[in-house]
N, CA and C atoms as an extended XYZ file, in Angstrom:
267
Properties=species:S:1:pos:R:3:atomname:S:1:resname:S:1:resid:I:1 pbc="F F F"
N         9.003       25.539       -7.195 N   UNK     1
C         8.321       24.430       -6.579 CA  UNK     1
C         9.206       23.826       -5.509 C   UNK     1
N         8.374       23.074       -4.607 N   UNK     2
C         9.282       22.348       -3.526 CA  UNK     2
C         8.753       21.244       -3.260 C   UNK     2
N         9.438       20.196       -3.567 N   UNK     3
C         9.315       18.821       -3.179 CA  UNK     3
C         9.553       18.967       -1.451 C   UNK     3
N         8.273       17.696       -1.188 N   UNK     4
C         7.899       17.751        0.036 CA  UNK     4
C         7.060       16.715        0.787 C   UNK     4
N         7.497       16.283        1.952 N   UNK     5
C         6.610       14.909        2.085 CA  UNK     5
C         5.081       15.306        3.036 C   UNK     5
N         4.329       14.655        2.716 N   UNK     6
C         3.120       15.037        3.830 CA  UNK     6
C         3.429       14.114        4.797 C   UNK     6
N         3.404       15.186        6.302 N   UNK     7
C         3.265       14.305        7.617 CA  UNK     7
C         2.077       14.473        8.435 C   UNK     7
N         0.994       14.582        7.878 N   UNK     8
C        -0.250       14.728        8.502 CA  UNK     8
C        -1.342       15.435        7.696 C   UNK     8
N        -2.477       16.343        8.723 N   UNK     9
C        -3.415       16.551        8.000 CA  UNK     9
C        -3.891       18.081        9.534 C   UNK     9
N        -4.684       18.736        8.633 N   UNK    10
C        -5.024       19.968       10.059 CA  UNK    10
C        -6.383       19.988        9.488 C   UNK    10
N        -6.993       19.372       10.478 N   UNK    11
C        -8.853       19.836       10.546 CA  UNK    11
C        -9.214       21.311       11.536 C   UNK    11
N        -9.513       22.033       10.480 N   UNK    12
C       -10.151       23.421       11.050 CA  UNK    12
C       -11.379       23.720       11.034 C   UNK    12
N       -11.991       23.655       11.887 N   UNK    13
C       -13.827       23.804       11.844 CA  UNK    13
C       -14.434       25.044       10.815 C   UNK    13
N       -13.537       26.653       11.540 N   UNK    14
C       -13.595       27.646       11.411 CA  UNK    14
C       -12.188       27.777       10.200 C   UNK    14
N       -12.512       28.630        9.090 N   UNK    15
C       -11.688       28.748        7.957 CA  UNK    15
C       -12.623       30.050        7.134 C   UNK    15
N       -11.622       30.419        6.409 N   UNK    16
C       -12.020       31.392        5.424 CA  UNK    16
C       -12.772       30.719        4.323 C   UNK    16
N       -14.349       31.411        3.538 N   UNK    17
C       -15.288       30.811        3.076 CA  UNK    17
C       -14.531       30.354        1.712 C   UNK    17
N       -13.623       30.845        1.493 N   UNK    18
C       -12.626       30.247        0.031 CA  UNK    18
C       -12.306       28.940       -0.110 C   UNK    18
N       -11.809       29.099        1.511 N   UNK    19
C       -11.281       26.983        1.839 CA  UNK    19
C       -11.909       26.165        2.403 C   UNK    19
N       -13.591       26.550        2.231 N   UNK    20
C       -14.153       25.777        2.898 CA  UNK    20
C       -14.536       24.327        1.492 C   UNK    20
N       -14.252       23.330        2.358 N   UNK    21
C       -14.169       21.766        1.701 CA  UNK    21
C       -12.703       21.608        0.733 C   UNK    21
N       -12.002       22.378        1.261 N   UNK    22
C       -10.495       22.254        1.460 CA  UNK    22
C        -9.954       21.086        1.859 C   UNK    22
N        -8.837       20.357        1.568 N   UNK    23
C        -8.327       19.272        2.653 CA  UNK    23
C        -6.793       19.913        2.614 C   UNK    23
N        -6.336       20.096        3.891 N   UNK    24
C        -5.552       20.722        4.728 CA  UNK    24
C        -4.412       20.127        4.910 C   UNK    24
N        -3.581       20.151        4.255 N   UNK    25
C        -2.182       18.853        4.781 CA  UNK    25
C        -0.912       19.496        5.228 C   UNK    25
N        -0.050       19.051        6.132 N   UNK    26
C         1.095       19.456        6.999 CA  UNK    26
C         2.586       19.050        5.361 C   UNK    26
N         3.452       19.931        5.618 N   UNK    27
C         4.207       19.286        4.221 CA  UNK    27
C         5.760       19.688        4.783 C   UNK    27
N         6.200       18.722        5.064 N   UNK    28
C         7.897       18.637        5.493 CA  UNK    28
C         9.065       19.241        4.481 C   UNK    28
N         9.405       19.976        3.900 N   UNK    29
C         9.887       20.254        2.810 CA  UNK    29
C        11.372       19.297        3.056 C   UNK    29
N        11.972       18.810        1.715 N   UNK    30
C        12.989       17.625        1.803 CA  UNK    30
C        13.640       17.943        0.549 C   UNK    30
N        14.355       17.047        0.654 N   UNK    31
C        15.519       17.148       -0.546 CA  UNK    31
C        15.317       16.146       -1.256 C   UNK    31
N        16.136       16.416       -2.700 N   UNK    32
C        16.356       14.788       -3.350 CA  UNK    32
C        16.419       13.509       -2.541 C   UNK    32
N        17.531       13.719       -1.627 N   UNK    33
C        17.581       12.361       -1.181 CA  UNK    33
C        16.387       11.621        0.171 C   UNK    33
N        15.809       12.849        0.306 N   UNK    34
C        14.528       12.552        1.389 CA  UNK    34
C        14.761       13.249        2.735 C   UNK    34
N        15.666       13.642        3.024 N   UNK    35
C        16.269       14.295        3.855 CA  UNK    35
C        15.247       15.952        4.275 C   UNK    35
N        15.067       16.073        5.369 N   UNK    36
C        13.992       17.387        5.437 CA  UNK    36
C        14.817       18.098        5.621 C   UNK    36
N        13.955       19.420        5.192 N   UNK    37
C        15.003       20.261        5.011 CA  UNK    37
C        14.185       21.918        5.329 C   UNK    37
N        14.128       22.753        6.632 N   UNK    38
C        13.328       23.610        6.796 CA  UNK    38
C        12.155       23.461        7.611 C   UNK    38
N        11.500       24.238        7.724 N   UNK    39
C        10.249       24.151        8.864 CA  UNK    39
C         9.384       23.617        8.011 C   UNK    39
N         8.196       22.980        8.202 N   UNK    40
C         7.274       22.555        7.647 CA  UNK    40
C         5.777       23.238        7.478 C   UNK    40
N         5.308       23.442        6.457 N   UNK    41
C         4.587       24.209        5.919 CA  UNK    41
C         3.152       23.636        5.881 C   UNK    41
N         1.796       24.346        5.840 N   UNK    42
C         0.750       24.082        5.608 CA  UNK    42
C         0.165       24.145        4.023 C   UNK    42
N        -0.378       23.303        3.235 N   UNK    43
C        -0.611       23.744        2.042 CA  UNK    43
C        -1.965       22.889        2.002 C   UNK    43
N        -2.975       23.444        0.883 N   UNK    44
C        -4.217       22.778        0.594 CA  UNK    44
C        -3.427       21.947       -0.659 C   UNK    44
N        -4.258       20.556       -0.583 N   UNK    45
C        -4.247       19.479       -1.554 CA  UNK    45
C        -5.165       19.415       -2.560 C   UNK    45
N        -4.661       19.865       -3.607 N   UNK    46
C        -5.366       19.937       -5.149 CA  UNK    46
C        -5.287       18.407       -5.662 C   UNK    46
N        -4.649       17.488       -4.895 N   UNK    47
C        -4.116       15.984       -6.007 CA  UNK    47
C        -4.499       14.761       -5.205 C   UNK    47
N        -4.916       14.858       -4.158 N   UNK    48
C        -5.205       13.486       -3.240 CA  UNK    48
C        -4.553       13.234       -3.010 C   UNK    48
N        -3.518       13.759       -2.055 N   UNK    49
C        -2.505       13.057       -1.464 CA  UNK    49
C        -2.720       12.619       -0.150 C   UNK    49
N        -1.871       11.927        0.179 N   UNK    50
C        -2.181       11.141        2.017 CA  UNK    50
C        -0.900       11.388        2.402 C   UNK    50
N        -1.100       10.716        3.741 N   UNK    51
C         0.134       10.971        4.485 CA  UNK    51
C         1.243        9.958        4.189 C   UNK    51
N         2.625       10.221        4.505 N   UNK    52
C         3.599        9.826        3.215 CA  UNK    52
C         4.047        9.929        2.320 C   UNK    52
N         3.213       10.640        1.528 N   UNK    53
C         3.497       10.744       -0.056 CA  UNK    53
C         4.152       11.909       -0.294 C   UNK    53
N         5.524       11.671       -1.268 N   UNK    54
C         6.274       13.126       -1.761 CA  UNK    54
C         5.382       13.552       -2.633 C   UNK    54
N         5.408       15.254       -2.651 N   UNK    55
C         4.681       16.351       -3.449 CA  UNK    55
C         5.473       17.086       -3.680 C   UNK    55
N         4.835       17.497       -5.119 N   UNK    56
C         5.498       19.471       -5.122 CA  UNK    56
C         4.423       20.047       -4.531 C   UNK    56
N         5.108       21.060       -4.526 N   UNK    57
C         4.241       22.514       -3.584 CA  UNK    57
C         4.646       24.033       -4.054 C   UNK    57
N         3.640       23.956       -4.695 N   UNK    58
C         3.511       25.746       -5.136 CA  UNK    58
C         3.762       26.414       -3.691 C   UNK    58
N         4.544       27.395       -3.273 N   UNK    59
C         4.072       28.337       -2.457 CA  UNK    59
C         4.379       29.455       -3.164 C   UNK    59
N         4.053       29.672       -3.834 N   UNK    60
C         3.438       31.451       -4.106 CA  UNK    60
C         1.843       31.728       -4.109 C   UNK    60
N         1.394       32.855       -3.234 N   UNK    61
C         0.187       32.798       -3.020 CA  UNK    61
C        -0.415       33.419       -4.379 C   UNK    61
N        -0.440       33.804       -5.261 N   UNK    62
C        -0.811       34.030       -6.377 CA  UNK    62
C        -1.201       32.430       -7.199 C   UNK    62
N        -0.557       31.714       -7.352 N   UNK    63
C        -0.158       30.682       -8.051 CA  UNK    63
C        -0.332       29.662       -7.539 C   UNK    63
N        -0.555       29.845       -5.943 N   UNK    64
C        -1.233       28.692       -5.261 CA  UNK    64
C        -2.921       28.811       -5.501 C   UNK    64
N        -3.046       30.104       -5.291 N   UNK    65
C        -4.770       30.221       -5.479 CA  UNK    65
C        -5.214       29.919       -6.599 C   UNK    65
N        -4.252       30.449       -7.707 N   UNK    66
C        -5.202       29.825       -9.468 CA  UNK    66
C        -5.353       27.894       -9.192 C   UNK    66
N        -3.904       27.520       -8.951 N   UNK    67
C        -3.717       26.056       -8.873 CA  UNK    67
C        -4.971       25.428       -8.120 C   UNK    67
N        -5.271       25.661       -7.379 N   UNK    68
C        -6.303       24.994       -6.468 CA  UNK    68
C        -7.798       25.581       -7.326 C   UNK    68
N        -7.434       26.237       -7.705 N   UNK    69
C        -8.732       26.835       -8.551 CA  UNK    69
C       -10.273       27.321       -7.690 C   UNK    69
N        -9.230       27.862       -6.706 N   UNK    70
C       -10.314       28.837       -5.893 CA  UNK    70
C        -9.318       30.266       -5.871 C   UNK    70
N        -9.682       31.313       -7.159 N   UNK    71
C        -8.912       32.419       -7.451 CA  UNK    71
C        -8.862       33.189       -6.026 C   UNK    71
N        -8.286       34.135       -5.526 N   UNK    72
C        -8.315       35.230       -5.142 CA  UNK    72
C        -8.507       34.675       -3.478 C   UNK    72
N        -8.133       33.633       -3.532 N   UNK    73
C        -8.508       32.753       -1.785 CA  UNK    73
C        -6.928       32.908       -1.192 C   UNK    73
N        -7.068       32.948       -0.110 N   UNK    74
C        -5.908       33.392        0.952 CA  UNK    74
C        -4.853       31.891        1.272 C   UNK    74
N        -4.500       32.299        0.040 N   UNK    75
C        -3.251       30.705       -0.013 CA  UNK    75
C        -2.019       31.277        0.103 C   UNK    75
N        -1.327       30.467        0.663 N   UNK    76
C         0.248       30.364        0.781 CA  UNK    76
C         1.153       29.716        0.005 C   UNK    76
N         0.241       28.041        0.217 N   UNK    77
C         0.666       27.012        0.007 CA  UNK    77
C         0.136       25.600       -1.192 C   UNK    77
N         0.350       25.516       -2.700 N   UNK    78
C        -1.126       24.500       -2.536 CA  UNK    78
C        -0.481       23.257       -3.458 C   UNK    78
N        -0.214       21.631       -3.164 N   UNK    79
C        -0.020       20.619       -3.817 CA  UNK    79
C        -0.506       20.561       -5.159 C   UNK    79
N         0.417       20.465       -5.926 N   UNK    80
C         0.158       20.446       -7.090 CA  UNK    80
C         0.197       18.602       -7.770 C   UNK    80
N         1.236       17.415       -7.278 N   UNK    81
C         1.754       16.643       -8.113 CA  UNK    81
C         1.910       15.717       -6.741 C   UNK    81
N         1.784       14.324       -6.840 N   UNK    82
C         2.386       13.134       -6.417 CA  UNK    82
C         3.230       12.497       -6.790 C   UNK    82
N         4.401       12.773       -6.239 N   UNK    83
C         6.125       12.576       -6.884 CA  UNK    83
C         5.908       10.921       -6.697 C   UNK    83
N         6.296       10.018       -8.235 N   UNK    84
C         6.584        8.686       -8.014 CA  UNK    84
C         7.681        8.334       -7.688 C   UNK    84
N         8.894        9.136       -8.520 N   UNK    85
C         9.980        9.020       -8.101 CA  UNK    85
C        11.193       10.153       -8.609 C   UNK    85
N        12.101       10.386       -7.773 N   UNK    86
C        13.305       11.013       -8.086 CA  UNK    86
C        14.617       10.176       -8.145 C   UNK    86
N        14.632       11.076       -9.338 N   UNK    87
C        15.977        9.920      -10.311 CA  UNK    87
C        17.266       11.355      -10.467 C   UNK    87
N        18.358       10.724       -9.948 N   UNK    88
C        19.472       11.693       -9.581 CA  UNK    88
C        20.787       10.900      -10.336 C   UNK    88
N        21.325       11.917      -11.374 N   UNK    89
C        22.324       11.220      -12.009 CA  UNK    89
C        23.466       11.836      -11.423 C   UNK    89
């Protein structure tokens, strides 16, 4: 998994019939301390997240597609969790 903040959202008219009524979110991948970390990734939102909010993020496309619970759909990426907080001893 990868904790990750959402910095937006991608509206696609045209999409594969798997992700259609999908919601589409941009995801900064970051560190414990908030710090980004890597290119930023596209993943579908299984949890209602908005922009701002830390997530994990499945990216395995196997494991993204069960998670979102559209099997066998052409995922990469898919939000699983809305991180309240990270606690670092």
């Amino acid at each position: 998994m990868i904790l990750g903040r959402v910095t937006g959202s991608v509206v696609a008219t045209a999409k594969h019939y798997k992700l259609e009524g999908c919601k589409l979110l941009l995801v900064q991948p970051i560190g414990p301390q908030g710090d980004a970390r890597g290119v930023p990734m596209l993943a579908v939102d299984g949890v209602d997240a908005g922009e701002g909010d830390r997530v994990l993020v499945v990216q395995e496309g196997k494991c993204a597609s069960m998670v979102s619970g559209r099997a066998d759909s052409p995922l990469d990426a898919a939000i699983v969790a809305v991180v309240d907080a990270v606690e670092l001893e």
